[in-house]
N, C-alpha and C positions, 0 to 999 in steps of 0.2 A: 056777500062773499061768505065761505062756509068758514068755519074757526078751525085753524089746522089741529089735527087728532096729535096727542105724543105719544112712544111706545108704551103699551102697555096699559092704553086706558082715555079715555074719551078727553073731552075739550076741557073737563075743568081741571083736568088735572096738569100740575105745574113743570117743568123742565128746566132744569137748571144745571149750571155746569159743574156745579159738585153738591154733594149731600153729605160727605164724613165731613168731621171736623176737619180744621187745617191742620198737614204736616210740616214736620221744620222746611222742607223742600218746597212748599206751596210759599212759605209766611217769604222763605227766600225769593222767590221767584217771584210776588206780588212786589217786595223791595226794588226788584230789578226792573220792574215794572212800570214803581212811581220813577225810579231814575230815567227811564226813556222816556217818560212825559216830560219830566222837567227840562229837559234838556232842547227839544224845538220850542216850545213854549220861551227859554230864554232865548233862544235864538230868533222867534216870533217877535219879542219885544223890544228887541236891540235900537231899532231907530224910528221909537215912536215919539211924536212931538208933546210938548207941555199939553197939549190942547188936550191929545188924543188922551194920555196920562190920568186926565180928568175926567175922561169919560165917564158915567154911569155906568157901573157895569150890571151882570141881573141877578146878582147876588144882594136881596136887601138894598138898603141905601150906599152901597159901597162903590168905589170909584174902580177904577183898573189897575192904579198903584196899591190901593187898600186890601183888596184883594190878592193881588204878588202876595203880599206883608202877611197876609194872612196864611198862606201858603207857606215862605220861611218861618213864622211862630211853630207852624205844625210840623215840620222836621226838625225844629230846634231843642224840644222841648222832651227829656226823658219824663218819666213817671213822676222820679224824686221832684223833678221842679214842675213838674204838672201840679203835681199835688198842693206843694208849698204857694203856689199861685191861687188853687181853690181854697185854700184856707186864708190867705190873706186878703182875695175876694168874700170872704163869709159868705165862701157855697155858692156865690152870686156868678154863673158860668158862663154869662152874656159875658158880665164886667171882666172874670176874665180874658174874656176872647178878645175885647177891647183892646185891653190891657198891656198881654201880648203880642196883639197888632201893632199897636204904637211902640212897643220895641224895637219893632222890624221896617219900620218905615223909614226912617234916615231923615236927612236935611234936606233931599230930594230924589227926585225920579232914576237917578242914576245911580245912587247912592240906593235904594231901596231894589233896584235890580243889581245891583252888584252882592247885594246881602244875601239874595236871591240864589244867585249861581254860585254862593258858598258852598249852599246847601242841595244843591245840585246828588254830590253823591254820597250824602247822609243816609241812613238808615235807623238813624233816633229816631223815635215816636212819643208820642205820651201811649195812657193807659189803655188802649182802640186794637180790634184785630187791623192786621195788616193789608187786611182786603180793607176794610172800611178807609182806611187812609188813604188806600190807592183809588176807591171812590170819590175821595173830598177831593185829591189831585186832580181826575177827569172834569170832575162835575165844575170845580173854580175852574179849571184853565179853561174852561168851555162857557164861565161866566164872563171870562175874559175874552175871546177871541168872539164871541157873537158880535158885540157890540163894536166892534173894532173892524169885519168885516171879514175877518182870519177865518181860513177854513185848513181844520188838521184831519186828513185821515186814518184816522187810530186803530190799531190791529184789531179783527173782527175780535180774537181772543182775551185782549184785556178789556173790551167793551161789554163783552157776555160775562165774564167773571163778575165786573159790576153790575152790571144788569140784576145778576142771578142772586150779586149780596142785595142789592138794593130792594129789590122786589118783597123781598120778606122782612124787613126790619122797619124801625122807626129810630133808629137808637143815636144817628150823628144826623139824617137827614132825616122826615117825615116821608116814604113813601109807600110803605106798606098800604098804611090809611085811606093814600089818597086815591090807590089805584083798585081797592077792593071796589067788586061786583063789576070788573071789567075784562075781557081777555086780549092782552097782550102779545102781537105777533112780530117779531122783527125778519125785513125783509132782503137782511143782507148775512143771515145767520143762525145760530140755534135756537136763539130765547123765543120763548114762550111763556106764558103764564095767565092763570087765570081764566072765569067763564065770564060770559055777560056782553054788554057791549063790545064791538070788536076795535080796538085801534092797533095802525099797520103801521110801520115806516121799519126806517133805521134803527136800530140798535141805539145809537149815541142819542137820539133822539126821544127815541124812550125813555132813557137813562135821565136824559134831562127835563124832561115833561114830567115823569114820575116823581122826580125831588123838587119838582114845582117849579119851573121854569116855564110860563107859558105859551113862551113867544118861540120854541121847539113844535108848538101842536103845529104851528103852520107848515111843518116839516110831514106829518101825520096824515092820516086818511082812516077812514072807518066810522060807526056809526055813535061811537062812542067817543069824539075828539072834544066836543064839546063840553062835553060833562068832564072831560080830564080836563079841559083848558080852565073851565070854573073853579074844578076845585086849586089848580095849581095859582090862581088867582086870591085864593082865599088862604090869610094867614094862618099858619101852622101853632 
């Protein structure tokens, strides 16, 4: 299959859905963005059993509640007390992430999704652009819902926004790294990126493949699956 051309210049070159900085209008509208995620995702989890609860989810060793918890830490949490957490972790920004998370988890399953739909229509962040946060939201709820058997179909627009942050960074997720010397076609939308090997699919699936999810390649096709499913296999 040929590697689709973007305006203006042959297959290596990248396409994404914005290149200025972010406006106040954009940081808003990414806001509005993680609130429509939050919002079936708690409705997704409403009558999950203890069992399901404890599922593995494909976030690290984390479970499906762990990961909620980790989602309400990262709408809870402004700058001031971002900060005050890194410094009482000495810099250590695993242990805070821990940390945090064990704030957010409760005495149980219900009690950790209720903390959850607190924060439903916060707009606190710590110190992160607001697209990157509306990435962490996608890419967990999607840690969550794989493994659970949950399928969401999420506007072609907030999937490409990530895509388009994601593709270039390494800064919250690792996937610049993983996806260089590959080109990137999604076959429900704009994205593009990249020369090299070709892998095809979905949007959300790229999204997830690229920040190392490997169990997305099976979602994929093109001659390059492999080599993305290896590296998403390999710790960051």
């Amino acid at each position: 299959m040929r590697a689709a051309r973007t305006p203006g210049g042959g297959p290596g070159r990248s396409r994404t859905p914005r290149e200025d900085p972010p406006s106040r209008n954009d940081r808003a509208a990414e806001h509005k963005h993680c609130r429509e995620e939050f919002t079936p995702l708690a409705a997704d989890l409403a009558d999950l059993t203890a069992e399901e609860w404890a599922i593995r989810s494909l976030c690290d060793e984390l479970t499906v509640r762990e990961v909620l918890a980790h989602l309400t830490s990262g709408a809870s949490l402004n700058s001031v007390r971002w900060l005050a957490g890194v410094i009482r972790c000495r810099f250590d920004f695993d242990k805070q992430v821990a940390m945090r998370l064990a704030e957010q988890l409760g005495a149980t399953p219900a009690e950790t999704l209720e903390r959850f739909r607190r924060i439903v229509p916060s707009t606190t962040k710590p110190p992160l652009p607001a697209l990157a946060m509306l990435g962490e939201t996608v890419v967990h709820a999607e840690d969550i819902r794989r493994p659970l058997g949950i399928r969401r179909d999420h506007p072609i627009e907030v999937v490409t926004r990530v895509a388009g942050y994601c593709h270039g960074t390494d800064l919250v997720v690792p996937a610049k790294g993983r996806i260089g010397g590959m080109r990137l076609v999604a076959n429900d939308g704009p994205f593009t990126t990249g020369s090299g090997p070709l892998v095809f699919g979905s949007t959300v699936a790229l999204v997830m493949a690229m920040t190392g999810r490997a169990a997305y390649c099976d979602d994929l096709e093109g001659d390059g699956v492999d080599l993305l499913r290896e590296r998403g296999r390999q710790v960051a």
